[in-house]
C-alpha positions in Angstrom: 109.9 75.5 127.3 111.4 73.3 124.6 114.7 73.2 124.2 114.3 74.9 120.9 113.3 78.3 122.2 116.8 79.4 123.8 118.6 82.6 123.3 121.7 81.0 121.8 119.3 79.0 119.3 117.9 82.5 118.6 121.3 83.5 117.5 122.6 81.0 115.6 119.7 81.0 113.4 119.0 84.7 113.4 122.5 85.6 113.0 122.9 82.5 110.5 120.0 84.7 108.6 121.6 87.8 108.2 125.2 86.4 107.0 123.6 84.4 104.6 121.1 87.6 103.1 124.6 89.5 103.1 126.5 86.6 101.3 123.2 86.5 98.8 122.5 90.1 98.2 126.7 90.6 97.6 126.6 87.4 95.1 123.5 88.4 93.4 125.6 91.1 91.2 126.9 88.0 89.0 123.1 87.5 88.0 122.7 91.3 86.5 122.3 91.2 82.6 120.9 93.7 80.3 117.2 92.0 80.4 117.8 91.5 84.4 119.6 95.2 85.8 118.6 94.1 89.1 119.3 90.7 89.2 117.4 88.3 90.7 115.0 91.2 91.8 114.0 91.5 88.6 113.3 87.7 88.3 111.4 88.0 91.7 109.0 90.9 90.1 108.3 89.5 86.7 104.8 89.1 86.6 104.7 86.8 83.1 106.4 83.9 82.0 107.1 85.7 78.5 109.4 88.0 81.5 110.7 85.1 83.0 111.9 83.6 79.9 113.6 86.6 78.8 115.7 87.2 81.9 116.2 82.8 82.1 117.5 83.8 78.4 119.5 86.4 79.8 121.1 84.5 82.5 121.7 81.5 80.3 124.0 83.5 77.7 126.0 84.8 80.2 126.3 81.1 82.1 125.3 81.4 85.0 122.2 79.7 85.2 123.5 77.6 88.0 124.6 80.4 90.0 120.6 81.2 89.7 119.7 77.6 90.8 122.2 77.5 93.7 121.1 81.3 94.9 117.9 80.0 95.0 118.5 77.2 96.9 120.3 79.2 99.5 117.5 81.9 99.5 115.5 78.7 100.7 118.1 77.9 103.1 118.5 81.6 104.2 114.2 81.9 104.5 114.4 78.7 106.6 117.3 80.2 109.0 115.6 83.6 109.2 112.4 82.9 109.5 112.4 80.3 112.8 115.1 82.8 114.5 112.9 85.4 114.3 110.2 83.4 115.5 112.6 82.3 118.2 113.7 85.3 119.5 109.6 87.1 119.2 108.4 84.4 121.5 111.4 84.6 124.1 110.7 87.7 124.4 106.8 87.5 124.4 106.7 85.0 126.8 109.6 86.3 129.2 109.4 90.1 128.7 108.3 92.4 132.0 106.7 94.8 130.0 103.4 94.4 128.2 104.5 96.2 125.4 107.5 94.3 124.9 105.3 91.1 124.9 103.3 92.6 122.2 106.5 93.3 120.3 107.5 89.7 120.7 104.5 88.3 119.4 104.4 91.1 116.3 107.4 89.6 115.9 106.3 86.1 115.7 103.8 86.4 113.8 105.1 89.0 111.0 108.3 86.3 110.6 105.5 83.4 110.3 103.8 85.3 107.4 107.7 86.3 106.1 108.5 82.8 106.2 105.3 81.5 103.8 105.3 84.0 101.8 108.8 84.0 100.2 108.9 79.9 100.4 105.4 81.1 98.0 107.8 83.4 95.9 111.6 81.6 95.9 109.3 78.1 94.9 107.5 79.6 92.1 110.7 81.2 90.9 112.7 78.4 90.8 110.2 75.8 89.3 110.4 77.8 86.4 114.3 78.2 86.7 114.6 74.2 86.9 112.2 73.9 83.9 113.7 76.3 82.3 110.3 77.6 80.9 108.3 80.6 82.6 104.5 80.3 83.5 102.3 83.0 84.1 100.9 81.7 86.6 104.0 81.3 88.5 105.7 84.2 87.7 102.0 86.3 88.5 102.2 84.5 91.9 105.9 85.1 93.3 105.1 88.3 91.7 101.7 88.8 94.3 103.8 87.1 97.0 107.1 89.8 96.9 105.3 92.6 98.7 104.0 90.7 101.4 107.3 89.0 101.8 108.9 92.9 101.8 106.6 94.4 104.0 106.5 91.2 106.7 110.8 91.2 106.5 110.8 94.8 106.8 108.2 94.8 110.1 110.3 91.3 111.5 113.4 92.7 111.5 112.7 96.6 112.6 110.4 94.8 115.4 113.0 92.3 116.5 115.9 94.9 116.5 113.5 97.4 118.5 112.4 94.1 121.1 116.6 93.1 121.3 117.4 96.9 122.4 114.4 97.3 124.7 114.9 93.5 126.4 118.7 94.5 126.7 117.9 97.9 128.6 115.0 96.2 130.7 117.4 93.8 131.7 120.1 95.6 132.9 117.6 98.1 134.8 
């Protein structure tokens, strides 16, 4: 197995992951206007680039449109870091597990992190095209919009799966 796939790797980009969603979601309070309550949530969800430009609006007036940009670019950082840790640690522990339903939980892990991955790189990209042009497009915004519950759903099953796989590998291992 490549050198790649090793539990420390796991950690360092899995871990790396996590920090960097806490550092984002406790940052993300600075982008919360009248037009945007939720933040960049709100950004995430708009479905029209009439939406889009509002909140952009609302974000430029308070200055901190580059605070938008640069949480952006971390999210992309933080998707990258996330998303191959998870896929790290689902196929260690689908391909090294004893029990055939920890295998399957390692490659449910795999693959909902894969499917994490594309679809918020599908979401963050659209969002901050329209951020760097400064100009919403419904098309855009009506794909990151489509592309937000898949990316939910998919985090939500990756990192319940992964936590599961971690505590079940840790017990089978010490058995």
């Amino acid at each position: 197995m490549s050198n790649l796939y090793s539990w420390r790797n796991f950690w360092i980009f899995w871990g790396g992951g996590l920090m960097l969603f806490l550092y984002l979601v406790i940052s993300g309070g600075a982008l919360e206007t009248i037009a945007a309550p939720n933040g960049i949530l709100d950004h995430q969800s708009a479905a029209t680039g009439e939406r889009v430009n509002a909140i952009q609006q609302s974000w430029a007036d308070a200055g901190v449109m580059d605070l938008a940009r640069w949480g952006m670019i971390a999210d992309l950082v933080f998707i990258s870091l996330y998303m191959s840790g998870g896929i790290i640690g689902g196929r260690l522990i689908w391909q090294r597990a004893k029990s055939p339903t920890l295998k399957k939980l390692g490659l449910l892990s795999v693959l909902a992190y894969f499917v994490f991955g594309l679809s918020d790189y599908l979401e963050t990209v659209c969002q901050l095209v329209q951020l760097i042009r400064e100009q919403g497009s419904d098309i855009l915004a009506g794909t990151a919009a489509l592309a937000r519950p898949v990316k939910i759903v998919t985090w939500i099953i990756g990192t319940v799966a992964m936590i599961v796989a971690l505590l079940w590998r840790w017990r089978e291992s010490r058995a």
